[in-house]
C-alpha positions as CSV (number, residue, x, y, z in Angstrom):
1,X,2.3,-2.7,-12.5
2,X,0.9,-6.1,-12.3
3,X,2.9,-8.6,-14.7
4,X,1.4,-11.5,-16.0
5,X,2.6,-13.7,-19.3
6,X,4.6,-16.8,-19.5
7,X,7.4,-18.5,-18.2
8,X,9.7,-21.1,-19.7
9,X,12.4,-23.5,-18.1
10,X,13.8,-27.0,-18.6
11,X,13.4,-29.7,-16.6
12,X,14.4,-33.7,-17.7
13,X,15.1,-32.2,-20.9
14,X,11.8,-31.0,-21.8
15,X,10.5,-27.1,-22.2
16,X,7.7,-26.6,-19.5
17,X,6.2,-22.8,-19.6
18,X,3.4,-21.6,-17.4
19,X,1.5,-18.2,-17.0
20,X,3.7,-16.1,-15.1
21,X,2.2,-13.5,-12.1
22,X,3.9,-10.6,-10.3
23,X,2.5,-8.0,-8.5
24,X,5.4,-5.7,-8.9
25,X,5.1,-6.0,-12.7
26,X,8.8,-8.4,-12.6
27,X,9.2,-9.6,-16.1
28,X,9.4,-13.3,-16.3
29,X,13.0,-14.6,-15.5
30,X,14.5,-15.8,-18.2
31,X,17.2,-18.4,-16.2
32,X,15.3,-20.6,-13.7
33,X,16.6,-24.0,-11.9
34,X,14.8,-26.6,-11.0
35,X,15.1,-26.7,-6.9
36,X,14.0,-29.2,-4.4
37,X,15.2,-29.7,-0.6
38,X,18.8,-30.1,-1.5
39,X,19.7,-27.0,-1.8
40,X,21.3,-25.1,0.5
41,X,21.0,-21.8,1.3
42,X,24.1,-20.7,0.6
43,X,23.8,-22.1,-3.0
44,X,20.4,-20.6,-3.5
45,X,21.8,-17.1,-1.9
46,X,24.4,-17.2,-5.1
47,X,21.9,-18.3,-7.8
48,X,19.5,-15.3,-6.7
49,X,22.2,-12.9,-6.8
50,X,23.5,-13.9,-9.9
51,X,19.8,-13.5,-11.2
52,X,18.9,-17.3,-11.2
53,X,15.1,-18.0,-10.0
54,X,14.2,-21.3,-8.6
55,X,11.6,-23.0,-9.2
56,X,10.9,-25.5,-6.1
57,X,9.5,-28.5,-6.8
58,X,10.0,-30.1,-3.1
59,X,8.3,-29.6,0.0
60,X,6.5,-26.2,1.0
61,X,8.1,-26.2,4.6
62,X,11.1,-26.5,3.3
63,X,10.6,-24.0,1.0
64,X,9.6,-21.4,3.5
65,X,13.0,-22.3,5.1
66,X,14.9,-21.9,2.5
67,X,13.1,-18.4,2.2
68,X,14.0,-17.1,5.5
69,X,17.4,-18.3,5.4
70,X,17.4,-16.2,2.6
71,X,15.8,-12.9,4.4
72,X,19.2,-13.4,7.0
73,X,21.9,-13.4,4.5
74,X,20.3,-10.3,2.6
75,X,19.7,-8.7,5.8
76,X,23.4,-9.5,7.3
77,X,25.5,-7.3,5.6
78,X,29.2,-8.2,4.9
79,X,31.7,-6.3,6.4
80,X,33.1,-4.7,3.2
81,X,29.5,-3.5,2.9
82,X,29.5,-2.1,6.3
83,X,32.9,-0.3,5.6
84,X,31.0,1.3,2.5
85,X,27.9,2.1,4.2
86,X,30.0,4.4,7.1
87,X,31.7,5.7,4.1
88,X,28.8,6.8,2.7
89,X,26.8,8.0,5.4
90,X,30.0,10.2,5.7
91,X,29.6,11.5,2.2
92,X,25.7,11.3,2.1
93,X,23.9,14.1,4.8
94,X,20.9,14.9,2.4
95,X,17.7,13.1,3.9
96,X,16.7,12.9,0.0
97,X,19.6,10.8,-0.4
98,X,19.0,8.9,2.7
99,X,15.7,7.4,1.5
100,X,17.0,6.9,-2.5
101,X,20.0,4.5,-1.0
102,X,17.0,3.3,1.1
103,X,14.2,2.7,-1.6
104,X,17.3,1.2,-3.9
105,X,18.3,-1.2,-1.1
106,X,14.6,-2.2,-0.8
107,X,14.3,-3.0,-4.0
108,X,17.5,-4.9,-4.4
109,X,16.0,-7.3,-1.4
110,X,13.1,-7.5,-3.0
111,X,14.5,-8.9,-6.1
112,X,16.7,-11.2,-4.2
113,X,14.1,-12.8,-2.1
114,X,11.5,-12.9,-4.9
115,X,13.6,-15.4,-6.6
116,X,11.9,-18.4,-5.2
117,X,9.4,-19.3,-7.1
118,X,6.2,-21.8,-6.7
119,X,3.8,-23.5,-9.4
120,X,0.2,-23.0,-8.5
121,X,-2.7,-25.3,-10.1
122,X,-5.3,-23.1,-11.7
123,X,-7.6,-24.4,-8.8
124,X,-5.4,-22.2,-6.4
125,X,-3.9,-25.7,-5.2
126,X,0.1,-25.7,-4.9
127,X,0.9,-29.3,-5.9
128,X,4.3,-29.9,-3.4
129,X,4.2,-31.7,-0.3
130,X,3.1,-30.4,3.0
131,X,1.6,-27.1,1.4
132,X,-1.4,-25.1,2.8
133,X,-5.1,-24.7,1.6
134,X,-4.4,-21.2,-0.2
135,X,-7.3,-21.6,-2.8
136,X,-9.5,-18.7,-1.1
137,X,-6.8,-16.8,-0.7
138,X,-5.3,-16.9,-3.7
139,X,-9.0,-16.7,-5.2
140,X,-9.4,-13.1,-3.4
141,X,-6.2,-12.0,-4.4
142,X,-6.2,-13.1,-8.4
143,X,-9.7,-14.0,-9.2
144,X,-10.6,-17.4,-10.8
145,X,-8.0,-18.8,-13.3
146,X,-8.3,-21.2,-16.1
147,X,-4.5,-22.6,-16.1
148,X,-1.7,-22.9,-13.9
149,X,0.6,-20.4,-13.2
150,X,3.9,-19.5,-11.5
151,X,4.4,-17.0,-8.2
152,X,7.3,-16.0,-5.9
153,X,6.6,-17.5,-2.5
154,X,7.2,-14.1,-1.2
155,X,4.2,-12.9,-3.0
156,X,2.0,-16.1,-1.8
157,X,3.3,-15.4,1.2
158,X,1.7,-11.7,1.2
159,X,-1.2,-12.9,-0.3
160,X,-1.6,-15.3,2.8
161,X,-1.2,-12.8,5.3
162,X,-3.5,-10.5,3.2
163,X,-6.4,-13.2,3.7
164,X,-5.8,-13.4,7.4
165,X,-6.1,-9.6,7.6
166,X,-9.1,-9.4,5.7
167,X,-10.8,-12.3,7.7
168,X,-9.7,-10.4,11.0
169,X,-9.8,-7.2,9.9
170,X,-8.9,-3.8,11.8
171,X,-10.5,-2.2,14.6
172,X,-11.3,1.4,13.5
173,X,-13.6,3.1,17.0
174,X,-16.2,1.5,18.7
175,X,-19.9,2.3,18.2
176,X,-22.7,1.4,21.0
177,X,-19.8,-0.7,22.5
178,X,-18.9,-2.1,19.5
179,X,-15.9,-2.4,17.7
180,X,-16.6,-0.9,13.8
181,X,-13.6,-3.3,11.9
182,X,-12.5,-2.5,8.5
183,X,-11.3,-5.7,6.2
184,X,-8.9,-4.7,3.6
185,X,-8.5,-6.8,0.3
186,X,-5.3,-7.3,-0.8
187,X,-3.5,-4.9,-2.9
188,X,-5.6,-2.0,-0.8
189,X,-3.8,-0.1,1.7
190,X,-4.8,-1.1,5.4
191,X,-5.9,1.4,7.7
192,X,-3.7,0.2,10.9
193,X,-2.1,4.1,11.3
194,X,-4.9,5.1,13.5
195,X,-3.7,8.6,14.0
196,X,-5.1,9.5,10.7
197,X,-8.5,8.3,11.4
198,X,-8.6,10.0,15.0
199,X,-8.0,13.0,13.3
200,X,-11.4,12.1,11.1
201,X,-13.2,11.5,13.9
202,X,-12.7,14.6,16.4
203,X,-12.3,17.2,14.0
204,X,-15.3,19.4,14.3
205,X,-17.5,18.8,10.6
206,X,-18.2,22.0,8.9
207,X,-21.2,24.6,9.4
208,X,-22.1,23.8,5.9
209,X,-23.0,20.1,6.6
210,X,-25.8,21.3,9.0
211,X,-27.8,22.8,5.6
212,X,-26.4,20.1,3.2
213,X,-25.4,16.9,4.4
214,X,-23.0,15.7,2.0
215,X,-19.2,14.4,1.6
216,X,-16.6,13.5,-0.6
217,X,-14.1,10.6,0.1
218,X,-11.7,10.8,-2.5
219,X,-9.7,7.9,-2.7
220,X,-11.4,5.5,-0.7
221,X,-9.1,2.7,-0.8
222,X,-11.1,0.3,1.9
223,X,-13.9,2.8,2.2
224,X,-12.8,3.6,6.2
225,X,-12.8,7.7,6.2
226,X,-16.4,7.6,4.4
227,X,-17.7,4.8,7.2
228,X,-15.9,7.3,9.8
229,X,-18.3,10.0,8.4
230,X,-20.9,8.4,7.8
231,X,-21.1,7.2,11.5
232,X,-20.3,11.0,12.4
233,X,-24.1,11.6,10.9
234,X,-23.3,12.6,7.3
235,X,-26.5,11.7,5.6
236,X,-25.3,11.1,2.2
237,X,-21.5,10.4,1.2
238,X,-20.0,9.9,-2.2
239,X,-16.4,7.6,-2.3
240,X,-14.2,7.3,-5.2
241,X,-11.4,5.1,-6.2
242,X,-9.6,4.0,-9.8
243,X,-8.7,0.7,-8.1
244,X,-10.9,-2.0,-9.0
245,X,-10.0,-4.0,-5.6
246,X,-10.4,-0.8,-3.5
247,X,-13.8,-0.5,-5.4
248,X,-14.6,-4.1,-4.1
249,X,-13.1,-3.6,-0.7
250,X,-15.5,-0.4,0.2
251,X,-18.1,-1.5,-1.0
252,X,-17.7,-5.0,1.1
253,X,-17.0,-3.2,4.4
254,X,-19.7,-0.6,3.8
255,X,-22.3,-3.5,3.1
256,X,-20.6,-5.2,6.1
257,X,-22.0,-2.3,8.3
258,X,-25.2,-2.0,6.7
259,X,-24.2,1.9,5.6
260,X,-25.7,1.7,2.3
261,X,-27.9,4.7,2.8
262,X,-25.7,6.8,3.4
263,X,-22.6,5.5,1.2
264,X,-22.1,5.4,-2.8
265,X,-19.2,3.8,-4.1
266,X,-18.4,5.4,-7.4
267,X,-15.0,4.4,-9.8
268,X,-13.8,7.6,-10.9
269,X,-10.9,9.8,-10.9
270,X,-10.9,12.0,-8.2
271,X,-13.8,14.3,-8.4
272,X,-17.6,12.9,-8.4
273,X,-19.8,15.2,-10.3
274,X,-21.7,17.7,-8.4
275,X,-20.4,19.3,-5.0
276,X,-20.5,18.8,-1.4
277,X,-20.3,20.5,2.2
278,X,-16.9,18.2,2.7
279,X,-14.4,16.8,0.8
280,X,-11.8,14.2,2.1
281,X,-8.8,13.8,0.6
282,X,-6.0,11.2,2.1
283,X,-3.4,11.2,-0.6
284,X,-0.4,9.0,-0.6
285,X,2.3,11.1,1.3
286,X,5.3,10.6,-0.2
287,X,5.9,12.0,-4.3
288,X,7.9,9.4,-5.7
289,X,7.2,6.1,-7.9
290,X,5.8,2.9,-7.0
291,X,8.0,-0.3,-7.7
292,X,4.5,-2.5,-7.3
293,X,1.1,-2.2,-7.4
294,X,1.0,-2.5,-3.5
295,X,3.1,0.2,-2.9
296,X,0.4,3.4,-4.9
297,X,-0.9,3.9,-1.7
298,X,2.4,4.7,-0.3
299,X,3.8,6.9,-3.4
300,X,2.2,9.6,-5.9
301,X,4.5,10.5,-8.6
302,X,5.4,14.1,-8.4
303,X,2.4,14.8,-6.5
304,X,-0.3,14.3,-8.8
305,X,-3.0,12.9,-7.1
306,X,-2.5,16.0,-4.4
307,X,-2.0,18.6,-6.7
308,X,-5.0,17.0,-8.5
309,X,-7.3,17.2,-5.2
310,X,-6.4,20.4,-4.5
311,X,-6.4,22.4,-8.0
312,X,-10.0,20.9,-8.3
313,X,-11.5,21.3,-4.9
314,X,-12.9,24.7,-5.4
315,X,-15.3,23.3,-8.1
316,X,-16.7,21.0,-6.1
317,X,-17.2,22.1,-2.4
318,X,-20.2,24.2,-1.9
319,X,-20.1,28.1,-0.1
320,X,-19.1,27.3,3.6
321,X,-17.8,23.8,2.8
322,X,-14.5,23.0,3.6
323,X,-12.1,20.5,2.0
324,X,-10.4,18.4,4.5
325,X,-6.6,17.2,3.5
326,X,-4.8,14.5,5.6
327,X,-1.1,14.3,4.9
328,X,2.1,13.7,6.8
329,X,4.8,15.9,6.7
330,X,7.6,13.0,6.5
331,X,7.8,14.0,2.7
332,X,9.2,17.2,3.8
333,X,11.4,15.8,6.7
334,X,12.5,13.6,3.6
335,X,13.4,16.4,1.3
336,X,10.7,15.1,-1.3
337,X,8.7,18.5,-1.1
338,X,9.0,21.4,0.8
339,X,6.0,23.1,3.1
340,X,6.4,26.0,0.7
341,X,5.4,24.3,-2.2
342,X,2.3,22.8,-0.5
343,X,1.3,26.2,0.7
344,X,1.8,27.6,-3.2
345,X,0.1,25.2,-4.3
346,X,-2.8,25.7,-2.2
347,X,-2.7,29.3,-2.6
348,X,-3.0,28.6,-6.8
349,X,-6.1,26.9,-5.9
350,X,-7.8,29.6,-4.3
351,X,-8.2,28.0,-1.5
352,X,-6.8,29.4,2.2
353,X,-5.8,27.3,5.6
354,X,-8.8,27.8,7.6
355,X,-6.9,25.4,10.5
356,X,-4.8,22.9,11.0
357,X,-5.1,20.0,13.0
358,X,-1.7,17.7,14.0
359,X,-1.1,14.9,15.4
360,X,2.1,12.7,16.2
361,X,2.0,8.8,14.8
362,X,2.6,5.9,16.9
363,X,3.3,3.3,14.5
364,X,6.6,1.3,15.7
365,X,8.2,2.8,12.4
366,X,8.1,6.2,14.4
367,X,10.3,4.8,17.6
368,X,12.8,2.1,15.3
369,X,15.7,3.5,15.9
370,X,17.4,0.6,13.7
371,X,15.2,1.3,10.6
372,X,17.0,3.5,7.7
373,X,14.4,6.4,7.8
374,X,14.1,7.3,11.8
375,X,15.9,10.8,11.4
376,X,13.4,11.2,9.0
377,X,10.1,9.2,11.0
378,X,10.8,10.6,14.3
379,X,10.2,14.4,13.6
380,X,6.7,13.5,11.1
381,X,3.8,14.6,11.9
382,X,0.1,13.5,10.4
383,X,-1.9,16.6,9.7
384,X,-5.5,17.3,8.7
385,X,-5.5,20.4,6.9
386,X,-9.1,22.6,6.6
387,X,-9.6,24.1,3.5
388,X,-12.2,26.2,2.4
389,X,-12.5,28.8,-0.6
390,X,-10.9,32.4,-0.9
């Protein structure tokens, strides 16, 4: 997804060009103004929707202004809009379409407000007035650079809040009366929807573990369901990840807890060799695409990493093991895929439903009643499916 080659604009008559970043794979713009703390928002508002990036060469306050004056026009809708929204909500009573007119709105912000752009030294410095110290995070997010390079100040701005969260990090349970915090990197899905990790915690672990202490995580991400067994008293546990920042990120916070013992941190697709008395799976929950990098912990295209987990599960769990799925149900709620299907397709894995396990979120997604999804978000429920072979 990532997107990174050059950009070109004119400024006092002279070509400039710099390497170009985006973490939602944007192609570099091809018409870009030059934009300092004259212009207004309302100006700026009409050059980003006519698909005119600025590049701001005055002061970063300012900048940030300019971006959340921005955020309040895209989020004020005119009235003709809200004449055409009632008339589609009239028209439109399928959830599916629902969250499509949602994810395309979403986007459509997203390119609007990402057309603010910064220069960035290939030190991580910003060179305008008044900016922050974002070298370290910039340096955790992108990794050293050798030249300067150009970003939207909606992604630094993601970047910096992705710093503070991994400085922070996010309290997971408490052990001996401590809190056990998880730091995410950036670009790896943060575990702040507890209900999933409860249901980790409390289920009861399998009879097979007693003769074979082992687990699966698959699809670490920031390695929290692996520390979450691990602290349950799994001897030895195996987690896997394609990401090369989730790889870093669970291998950080399981060093960070001194669980190297018991943990192995393995880039692979899916499946390590070999088998185990529990396999966990937390798929992304909804089947659609990712717009961004960011977002393929949110979306698996058509299922794949699900169908993956589960077609391949019986050749890895040992006799008596059980395989341990966590997924909500908003996918279904959303008419993205229908409890039937998941029930065929576990069935076609010989595998059978040895419980289930549910719990309600309380995320303030679930109680917005302004956001575009709540039909949807208030009925979900976050499951942990047992699975074990036929």
């Amino acid at each position: 997804m990532t997107s990174s080659t050059t950009l070109h604009w004119e400024d006092g008559g002279q070509v400039h060009s710099a390497k170009w970043h985006s973490e939602n794979g944007i192609a570099p713009h091809k018409k870009i103004q030059i934009a300092d703390d004259t212009l207004t928002a309302d100006i700026a508002y009409r050059l980003a929707c006519e698909g005119t990036a600025m590049l701001y060469k005055g002061d970063f306050q300012n900048a940030r202004q300019l971006l959340q004056a921005l955020v309040r026009r895209v989020d004020k809708p005119s009235k003709k809009s809200s004449r055409a929204n009632r008339v589609t909500k009239e028209k439109t009573k399928s959830p599916l379409d629902t969250f499509n007119l949602h994810r395309l709105a979403q986007s459509q912000r997203a390119r609007i407000l990402g057309m603010v752009l910064i220069p960035v030294n290939a030190d991580h410095s910003i060179p305008l007035r008044r900016a922050p110290d974002v070298a370290q995070a910039c340096l955790e997010a992108y990794g050293e650079q050798t030249e300067p390079y150009v970003i939207s100040l909606r992604e630094l701005l993601g970047v910096i809040s992705a710093h503070e969260w991994r400085k922070t990090g996010v309290q997971v349970l408490t052990r001996d009366d401590e809190e056990v915090r998880i730091h995410p990197h950036y670009g790896v899905f943060s575990p702040v929807r507890g209900e999933y990790i409860e249901l980790v915690l409390k289920t009861p672990l399998p009879a097979a573990i007693k003769k074979n202490s082992t687990a699966f995580d698959i699809g670490a991400g920031t390695g929290v369901l692996a520390v979450v067994l691990a602290l349950r008293g799994i001897q030895k546990i195996v987690c896997t990840d394609l990401d090369d920042r989730a790889i870093a990120c669970a291998q950080e916070n399981i060093e960070r807890l001194n669980l190297q013992s018991q943990i192995d941190v393995l880039k692979t697709d899916l499946f390590p060799s070999g088998k185990a008395a529990l396999i966990v799976c937390n798929p992304p929950w909804l089947p659609a695409r990712p717009s961004s990098s960011l977002e393929r912990a949110v979306y698996d295209p058509e299922s794949q990493m699900l169908k993956g987990f589960l077609s391949n599960l019986k050749n890895h769990l040992l006799d008596d093991g059980e395989g341990w799925l966590i997924l909500s149900d908003l996918a279904e709620h959303l008419g993205l895929r229908s409890r039937d299907e998941l029930l065929q397709w576990i069935e076609q894995a010989n595998l059978k439903v040895l419980a289930r396990v549910d719990t309600k979120p309380t995320h303030h997604k679930a109680f917005d009643q302004t956001d575009a999804l709540h039909a949807a978000r208030s009925k979900e429920v976050t499951s942990l499916w047992r699975l074990e072979l036929k």
